[in-house]
Backbone bond lengths (Angstrom), bond angles and torsions (degrees), N, CA, C in turn:
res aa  C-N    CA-C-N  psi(-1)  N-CA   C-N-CA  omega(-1)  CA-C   N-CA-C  phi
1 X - - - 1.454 - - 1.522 107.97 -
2 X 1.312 122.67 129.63 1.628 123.02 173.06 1.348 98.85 -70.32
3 X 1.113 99.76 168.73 1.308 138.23 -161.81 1.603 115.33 -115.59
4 X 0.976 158.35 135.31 1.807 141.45 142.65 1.664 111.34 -156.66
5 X 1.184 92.80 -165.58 1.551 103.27 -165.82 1.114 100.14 -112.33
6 X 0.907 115.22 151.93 2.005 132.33 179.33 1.555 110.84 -58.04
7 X 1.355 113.29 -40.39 1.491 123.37 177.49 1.545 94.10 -61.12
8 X 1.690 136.30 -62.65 1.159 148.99 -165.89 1.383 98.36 -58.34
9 X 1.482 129.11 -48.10 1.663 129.06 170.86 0.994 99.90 -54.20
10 X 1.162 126.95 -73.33 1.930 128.16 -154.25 1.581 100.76 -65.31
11 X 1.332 120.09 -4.76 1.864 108.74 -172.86 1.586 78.13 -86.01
12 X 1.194 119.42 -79.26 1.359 147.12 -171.29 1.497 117.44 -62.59
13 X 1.306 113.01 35.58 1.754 111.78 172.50 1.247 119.67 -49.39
14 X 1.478 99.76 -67.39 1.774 96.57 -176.72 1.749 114.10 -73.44
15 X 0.793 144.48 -27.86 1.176 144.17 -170.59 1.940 105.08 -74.81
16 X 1.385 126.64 -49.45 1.025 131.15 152.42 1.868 122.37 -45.20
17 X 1.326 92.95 -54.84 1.691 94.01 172.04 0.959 114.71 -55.03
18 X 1.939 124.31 -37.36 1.653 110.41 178.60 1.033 105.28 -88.08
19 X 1.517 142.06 8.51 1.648 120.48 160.95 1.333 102.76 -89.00
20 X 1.476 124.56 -25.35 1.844 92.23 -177.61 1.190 98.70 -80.94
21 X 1.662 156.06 -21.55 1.094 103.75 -158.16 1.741 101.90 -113.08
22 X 1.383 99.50 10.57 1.714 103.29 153.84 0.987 125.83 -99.00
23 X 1.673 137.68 -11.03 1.289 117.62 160.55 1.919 106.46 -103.20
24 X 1.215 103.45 15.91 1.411 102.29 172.75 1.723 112.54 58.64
25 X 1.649 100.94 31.41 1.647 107.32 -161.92 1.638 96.10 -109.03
26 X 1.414 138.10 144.22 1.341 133.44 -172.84 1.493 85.56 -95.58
27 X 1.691 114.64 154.22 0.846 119.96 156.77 1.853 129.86 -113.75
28 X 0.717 129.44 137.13 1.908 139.43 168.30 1.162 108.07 -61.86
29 X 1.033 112.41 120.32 1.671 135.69 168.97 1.330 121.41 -116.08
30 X 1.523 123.80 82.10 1.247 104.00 173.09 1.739 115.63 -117.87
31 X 1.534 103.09 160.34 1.280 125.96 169.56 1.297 137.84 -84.65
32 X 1.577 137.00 148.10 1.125 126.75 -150.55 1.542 105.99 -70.66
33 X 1.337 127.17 -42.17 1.346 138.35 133.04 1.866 125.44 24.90
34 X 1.355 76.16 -63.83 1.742 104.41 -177.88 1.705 99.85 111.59
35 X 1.038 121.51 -20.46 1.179 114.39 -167.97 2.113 108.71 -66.65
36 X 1.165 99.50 163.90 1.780 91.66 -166.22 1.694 90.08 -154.58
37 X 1.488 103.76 132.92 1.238 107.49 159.03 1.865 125.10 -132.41
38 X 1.128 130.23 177.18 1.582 125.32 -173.89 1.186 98.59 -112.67
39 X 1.604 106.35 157.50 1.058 109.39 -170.79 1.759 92.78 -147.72
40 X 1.218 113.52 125.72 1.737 128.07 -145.49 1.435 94.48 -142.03
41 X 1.759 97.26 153.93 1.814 89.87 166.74 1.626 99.73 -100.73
42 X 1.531 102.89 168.04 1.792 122.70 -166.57 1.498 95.73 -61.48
43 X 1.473 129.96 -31.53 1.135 125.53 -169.70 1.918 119.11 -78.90
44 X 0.879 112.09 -39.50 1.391 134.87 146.67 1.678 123.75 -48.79
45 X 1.502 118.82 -68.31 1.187 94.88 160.44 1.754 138.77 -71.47
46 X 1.086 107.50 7.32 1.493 128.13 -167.66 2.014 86.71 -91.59
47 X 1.421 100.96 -60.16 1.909 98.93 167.28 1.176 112.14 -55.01
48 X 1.122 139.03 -36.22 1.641 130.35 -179.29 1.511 102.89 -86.49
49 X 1.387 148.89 -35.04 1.626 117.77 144.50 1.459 127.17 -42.43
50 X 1.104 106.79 -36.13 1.545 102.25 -168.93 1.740 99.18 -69.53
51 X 1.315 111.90 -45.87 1.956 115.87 -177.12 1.470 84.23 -58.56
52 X 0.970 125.53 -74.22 1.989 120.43 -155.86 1.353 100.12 -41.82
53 X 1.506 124.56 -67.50 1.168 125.73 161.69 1.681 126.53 10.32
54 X 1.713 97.67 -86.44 1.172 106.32 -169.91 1.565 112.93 -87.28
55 X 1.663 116.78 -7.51 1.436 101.74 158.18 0.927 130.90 -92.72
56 X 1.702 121.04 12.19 1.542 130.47 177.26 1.538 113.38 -101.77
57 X 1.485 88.29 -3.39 1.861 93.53 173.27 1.955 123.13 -119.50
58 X 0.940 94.23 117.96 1.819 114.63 -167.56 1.602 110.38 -48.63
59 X 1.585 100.15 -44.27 1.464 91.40 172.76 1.552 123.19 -67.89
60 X 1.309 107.10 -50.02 1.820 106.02 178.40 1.146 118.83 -55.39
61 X 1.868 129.88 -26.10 0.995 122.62 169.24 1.220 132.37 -83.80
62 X 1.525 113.61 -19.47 1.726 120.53 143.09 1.588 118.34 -34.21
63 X 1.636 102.03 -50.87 1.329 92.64 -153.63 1.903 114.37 -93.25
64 X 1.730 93.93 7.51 1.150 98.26 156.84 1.643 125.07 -95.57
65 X 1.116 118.91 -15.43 1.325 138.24 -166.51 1.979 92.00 -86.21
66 X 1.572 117.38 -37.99 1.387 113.59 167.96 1.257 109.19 -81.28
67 X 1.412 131.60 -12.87 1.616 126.03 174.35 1.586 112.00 -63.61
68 X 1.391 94.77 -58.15 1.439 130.03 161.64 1.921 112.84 -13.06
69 X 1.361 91.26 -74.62 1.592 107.97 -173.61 1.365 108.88 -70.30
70 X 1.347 114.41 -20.31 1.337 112.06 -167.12 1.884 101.79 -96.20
71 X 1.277 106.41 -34.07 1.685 98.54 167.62 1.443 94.72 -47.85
72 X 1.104 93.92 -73.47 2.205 112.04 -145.95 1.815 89.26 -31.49
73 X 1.748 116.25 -55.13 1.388 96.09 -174.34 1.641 131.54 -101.59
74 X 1.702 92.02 39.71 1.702 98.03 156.84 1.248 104.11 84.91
75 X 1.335 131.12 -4.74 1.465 137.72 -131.43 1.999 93.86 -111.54
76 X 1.638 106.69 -23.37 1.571 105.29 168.94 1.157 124.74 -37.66
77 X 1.293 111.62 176.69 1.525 147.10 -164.88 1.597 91.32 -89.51
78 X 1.182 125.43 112.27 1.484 137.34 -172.73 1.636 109.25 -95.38
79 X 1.660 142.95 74.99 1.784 126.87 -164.29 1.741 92.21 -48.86
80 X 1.445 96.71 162.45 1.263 103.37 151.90 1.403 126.60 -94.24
81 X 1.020 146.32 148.39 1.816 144.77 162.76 1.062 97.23 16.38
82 X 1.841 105.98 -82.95 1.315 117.22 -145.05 1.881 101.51 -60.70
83 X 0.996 93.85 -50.05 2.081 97.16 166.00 1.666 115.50 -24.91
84 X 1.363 82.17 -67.94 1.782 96.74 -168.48 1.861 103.10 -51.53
85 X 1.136 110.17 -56.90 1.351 120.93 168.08 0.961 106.83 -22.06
86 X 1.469 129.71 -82.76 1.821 155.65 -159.89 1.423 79.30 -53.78
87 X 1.115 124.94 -64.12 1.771 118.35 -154.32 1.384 105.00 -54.69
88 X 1.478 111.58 -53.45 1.658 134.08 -151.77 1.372 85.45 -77.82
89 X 1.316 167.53 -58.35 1.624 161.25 93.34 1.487 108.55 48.56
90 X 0.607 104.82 -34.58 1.939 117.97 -173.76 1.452 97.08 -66.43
């Protein structure tokens, strides 16, 4: 993650704003202060609720941890053709 100074943000607003939310890269903002904040696009932090989300909750991570076991032993949900088709069609 870069790093800069608030003076370096505020010269460079827009040009910084279009690299985070085209390279999907957060950027560091800090102040002379010491204080520092990020600066992310909505689409990105909107994906990092959804991850916190589901690793702060016991059931979804069960039921990936049984998804999990059930790939590794072959034991999945197999589409048929015509499935794969419909999907691959998409």
């Amino acid at each position: 993650m870069d790093s800069i100074s608030v003076n370096q943000f505020r010269d460079n607003l827009k040009t910084y704003v279009e690299q985070t939310v085209s390279k999907h890269e957060p950027i560091k903002v800090t102040r002379r202060a010491g204080d520092a904040f990020i600066v992310m696009s909505a689409d990105d932090w909107e994906r990092e609720q959804e991850t916190l989300h589901v690793l702060q909750s016991n059931s979804l991570m069960q039921q990936i941890a049984e998804s999990m076991n059930t790939h590794k032993s072959n034991k999945g949900h197999k589409p048929s053709q015509e499935q794969l088709d419909e999907i691959i069609n998409l």
